[in-house]
N, C-alpha and C positions, 0 to 999 in steps of 0.2 A: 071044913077049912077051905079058904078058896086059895084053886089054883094057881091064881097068876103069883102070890104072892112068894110061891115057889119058885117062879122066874129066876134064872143067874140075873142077877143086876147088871153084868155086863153087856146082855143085850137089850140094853134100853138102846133106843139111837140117840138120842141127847149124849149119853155117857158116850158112846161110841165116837159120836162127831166129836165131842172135847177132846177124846183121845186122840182121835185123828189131826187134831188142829196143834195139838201142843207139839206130835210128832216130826208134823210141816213147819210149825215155828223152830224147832228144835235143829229140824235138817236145813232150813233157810239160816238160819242161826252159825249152823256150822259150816255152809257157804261160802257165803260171807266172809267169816271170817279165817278159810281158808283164802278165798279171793281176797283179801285182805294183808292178808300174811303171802300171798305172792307178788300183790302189786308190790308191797313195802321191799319184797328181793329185787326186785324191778329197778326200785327208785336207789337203793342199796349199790346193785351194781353200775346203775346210773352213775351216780355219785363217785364211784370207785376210776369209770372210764372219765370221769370229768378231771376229775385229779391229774392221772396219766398226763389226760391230754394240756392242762397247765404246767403240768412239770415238763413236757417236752417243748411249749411256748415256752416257759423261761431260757430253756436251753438251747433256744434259736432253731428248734426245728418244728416250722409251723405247718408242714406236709401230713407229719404223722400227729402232729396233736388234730388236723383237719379230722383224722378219722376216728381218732376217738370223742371226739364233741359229737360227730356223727352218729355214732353208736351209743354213747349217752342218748343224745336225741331220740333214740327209736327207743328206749323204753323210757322218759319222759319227755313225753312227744312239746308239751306246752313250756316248758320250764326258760322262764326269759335267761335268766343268764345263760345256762347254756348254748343259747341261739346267740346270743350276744358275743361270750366268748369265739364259737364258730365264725359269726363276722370277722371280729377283729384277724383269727388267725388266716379267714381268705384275703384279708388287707395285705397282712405281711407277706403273705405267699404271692403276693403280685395278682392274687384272683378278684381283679377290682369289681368288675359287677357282680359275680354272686357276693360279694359282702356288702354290696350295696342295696342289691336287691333282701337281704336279713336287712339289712339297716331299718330298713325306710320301712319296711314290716315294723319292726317294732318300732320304730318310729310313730307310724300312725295308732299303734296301740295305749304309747303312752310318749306323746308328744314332749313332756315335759318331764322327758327324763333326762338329768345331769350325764350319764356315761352315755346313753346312746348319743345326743348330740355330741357330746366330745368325742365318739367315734365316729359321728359323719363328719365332723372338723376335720380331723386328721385324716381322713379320704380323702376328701376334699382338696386340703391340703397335697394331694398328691394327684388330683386330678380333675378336679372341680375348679373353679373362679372365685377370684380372690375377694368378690362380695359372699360367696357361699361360707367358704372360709371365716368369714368375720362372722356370717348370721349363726351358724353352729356353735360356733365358738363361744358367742353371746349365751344364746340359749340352754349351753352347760354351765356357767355362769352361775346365770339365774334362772338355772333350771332347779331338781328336785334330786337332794342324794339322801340316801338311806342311812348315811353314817359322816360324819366329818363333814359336814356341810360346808364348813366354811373353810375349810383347808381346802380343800377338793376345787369350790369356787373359785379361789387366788388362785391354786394351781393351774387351774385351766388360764387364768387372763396371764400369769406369766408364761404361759404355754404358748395363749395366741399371741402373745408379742414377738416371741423368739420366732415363732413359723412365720410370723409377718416379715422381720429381719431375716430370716435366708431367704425368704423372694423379694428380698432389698424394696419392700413396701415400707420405705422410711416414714413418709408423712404418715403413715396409717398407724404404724408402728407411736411415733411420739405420741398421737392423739392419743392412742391406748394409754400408755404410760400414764402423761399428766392425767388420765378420766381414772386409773390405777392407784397412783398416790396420794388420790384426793378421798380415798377410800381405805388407806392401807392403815392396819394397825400398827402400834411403833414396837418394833419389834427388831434388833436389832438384822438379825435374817433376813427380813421382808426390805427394809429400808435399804441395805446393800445389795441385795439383788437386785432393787429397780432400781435402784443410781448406778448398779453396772450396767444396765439395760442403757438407761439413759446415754450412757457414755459408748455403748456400741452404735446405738444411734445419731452420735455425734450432737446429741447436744449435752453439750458438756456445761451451759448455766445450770443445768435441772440435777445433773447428775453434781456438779458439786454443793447442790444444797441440800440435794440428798446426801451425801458423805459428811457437809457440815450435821446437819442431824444425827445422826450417827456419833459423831465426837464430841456432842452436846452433854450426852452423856456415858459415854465413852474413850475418853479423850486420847487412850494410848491403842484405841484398836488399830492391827497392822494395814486389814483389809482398804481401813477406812481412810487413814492417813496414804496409803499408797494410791487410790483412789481420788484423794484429792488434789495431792500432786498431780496423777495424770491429766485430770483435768484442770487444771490452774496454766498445766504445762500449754496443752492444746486451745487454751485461751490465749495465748502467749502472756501470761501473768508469772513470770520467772523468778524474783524475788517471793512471792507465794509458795509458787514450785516448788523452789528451795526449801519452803520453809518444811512444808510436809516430808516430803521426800530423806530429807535429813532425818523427820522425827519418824518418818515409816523404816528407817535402815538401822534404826537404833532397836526400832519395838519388834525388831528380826523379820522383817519384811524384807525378805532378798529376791533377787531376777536379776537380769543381765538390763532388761527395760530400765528398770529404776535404777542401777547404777548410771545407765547411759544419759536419762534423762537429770537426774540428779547434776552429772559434771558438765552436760551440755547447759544447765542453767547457769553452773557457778562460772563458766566461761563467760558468758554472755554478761550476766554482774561485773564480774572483773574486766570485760572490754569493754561495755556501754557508754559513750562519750557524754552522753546525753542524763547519765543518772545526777536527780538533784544533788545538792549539796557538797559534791567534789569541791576542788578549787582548781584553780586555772591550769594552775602547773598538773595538776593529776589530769584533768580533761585532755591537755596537750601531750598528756602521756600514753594515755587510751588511743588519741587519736593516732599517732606513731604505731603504737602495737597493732593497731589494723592498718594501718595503712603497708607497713613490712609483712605483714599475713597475705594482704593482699598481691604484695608485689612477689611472694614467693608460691602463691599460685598460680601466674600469669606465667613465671618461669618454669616449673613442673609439668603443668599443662602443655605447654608451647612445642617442649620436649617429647613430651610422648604423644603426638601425634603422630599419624603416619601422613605422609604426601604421597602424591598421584593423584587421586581420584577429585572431582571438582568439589567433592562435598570438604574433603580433606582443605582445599585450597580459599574455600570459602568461611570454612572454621579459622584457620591459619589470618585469613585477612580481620575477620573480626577481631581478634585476638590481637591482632598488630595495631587497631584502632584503638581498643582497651590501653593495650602498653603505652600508648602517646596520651591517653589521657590522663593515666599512672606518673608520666613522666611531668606532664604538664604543670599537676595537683605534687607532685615533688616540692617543684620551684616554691607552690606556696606556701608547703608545708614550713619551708625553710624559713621561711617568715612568720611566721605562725606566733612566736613568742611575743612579737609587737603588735600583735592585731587586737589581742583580749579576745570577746565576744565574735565571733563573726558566720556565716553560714557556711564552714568549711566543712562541721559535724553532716549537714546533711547532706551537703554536696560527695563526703566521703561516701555515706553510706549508700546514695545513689550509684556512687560506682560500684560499690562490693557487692549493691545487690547484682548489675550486672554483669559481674565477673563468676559471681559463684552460678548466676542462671548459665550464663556461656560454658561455664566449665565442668558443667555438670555432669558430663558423660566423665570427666576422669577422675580417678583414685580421689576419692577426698578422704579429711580427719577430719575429730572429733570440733577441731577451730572453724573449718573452713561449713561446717555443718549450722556452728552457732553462730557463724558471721552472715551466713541468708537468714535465721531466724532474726536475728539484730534487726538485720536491713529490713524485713518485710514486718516486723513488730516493734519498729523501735519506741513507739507513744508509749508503748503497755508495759515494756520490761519491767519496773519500777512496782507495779503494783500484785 
């Protein structure tokens, strides 16, 4: 019988090396996925200090949420949001370069990302130029989100419009708007907010055809009707005013504003010497009614000045020029029932405008308020 075949089979070296290889796959195996199962604790508590540190940003304390994005950080050294949130919270903490210095890191990583541009925006915004400002702003826009896309994108342009409006970049601001609405879906939400935009911005043609859109197909909304009154009001379009303003008080739209502008319209209708369609005898009746408003502010006024000073003595003489013009326009008024048609309407309101500008520093009411609106709108009241 031959010997080898006696051999243990174990010491073959083939056998041997297999065994040895399956051993080292088997330990590499277990490695692994021990390393494995640590990095995953890693990213785990990651994740845990990341939390923290958002729950103590909502809470306004952006010092300590600094340290735990930090410490997230050191076991998920790469993780964009994390850096990203870190930015934002060294924004809030007033730590403007190192969140600028994150920024513009990931910035350069991914150029076209929606949140980082909108957080170099609002940097920016607080310490950058107001072209930097707009080009951020742009570029979260139409830039790249992960989720909500197009919420997210309107949110940012209503975003840079408001940041453009506290550093009183009005032109910049409207252009935004009109390049906004020309874009916007109709949506009731979306249409009022850029017509109130519109109207912080004073232009009040855009923002009331933004609020007519709106009541287009919503006819009893309070927003919208209060909305259009203000601007109809700052148009000087009074009869308009009114008209919403009445229907915004009904649809429970209340404030002290829209009462105030609401009675200062119907003043103004009820004095307007000039609205069509009166007749004689009523126009001569308007005109009386101002003109005794008039003469009882000249008197008010004149009274509570004080004398001494030249500035005192120099109001006092104007005032005493007024009162002989007051007295003059008397005589005509007296005549006034034989004249018909004549230019007395504007010649009055010529003077009430400068009596209310002269008297402006004293006590006025709710009349002597609508009689400078009259005087400096009187073409418009009517519409």
């Amino acid at each position: 019988m031959n010997d080898n075949s006696l051999q243990p089979i174990a010491t073959s070296p083939t056998v041997a090396i297999s065994v040895l290889t399956v051993l080292a796959l088997l330990g590499f195996l277990g490695v692994s996925r021990f390393a494995n199962r640590f990095h995953e604790q890693e990213k785990a508590l990651a994740r845990h200090l990341y939390q923290q540190g958002l729950t103590e940003q909502q809470q306004g304390k952006p010092n300590l949420a600094i340290d735990h994005f930090r410490a997230a950080l050191g076991y998920d050294r790469d993780n964009f949001q994390y850096q990203l949130s870190l930015a934002r919270a060294l924004r809030d903490s007033g730590r403007t370069e190192e969140a600028k210095t994150y920024l513009i890191s990931l910035w350069e990583r991914s150029p076209q990302s929606g949140p980082v541009n909108l957080a170099l925006g609002r940097l920016a915004a607080r310490t950058g130029s107001l072209d930097h400002v707009i080009q951020y702003y742009h570029n979260a826009v139409y830039g790249v989100w992960s989720s909500d896309a197009e919420q997210n994108r309107l949110n940012a342009w209503f975003e840079l419009i408001e940041t453009l409006l506290r550093q009183n970049a009005r032109p910049q601001a409207q252009a935004e708007l009109i390049s906004l609405s020309a874009n916007l879906p109709f949506q009731s939400e979306f249409q009022l907010r850029a017509a109130d935009l519109f109207a912080s911005a004073q232009d009040y043609d855009h923002a009331l055809a933004g609020y007519h859109r709106v009541l287009q197909r919503e006819r009893t909304n309070p927003a919208a009707l209060a909305g259009a009154g203000e601007a109809s009001f700052r148009l000087a379009r009074y009869r308009t005013a009114a008209h919403y303003l009445e229907a915004a008080t009904k649809a429970d739209a209340q404030g002290p504003q829209i009462a105030q502008m609401l009675a200062t319209s119907r003043v103004i209708l009820q004095d307007d010497p000039f609205s069509r369609g009166i007749s004689l005898e009523e126009r001569n009746r308007r005109i009386r009614t101002v003109f005794d408003a008039l003469g009882e502010r000249l008197e008010t006024c004149s009274s509570s000045q004080e004398s001494g000073s030249s500035q005192a003595h120099s109001e006092a003489d104007s005032l005493s020029s007024l009162k002989a013009r007051w007295t003059q326009m008397k005589m005509e008024l007296a005549r006034l029932g034989h004249r018909g048609q004549s230019g007395l309407p504007d010649e009055l309101m010529d003077l009430a405008l400068q009596i209310e500008q002269q008297t402006a520093a004293c006590p006025s009411t709710a009349r002597d308020q609508a009689l400078l609106l009259l005087a400096q709108n009187r073409a418009g009241v009517e519409q």
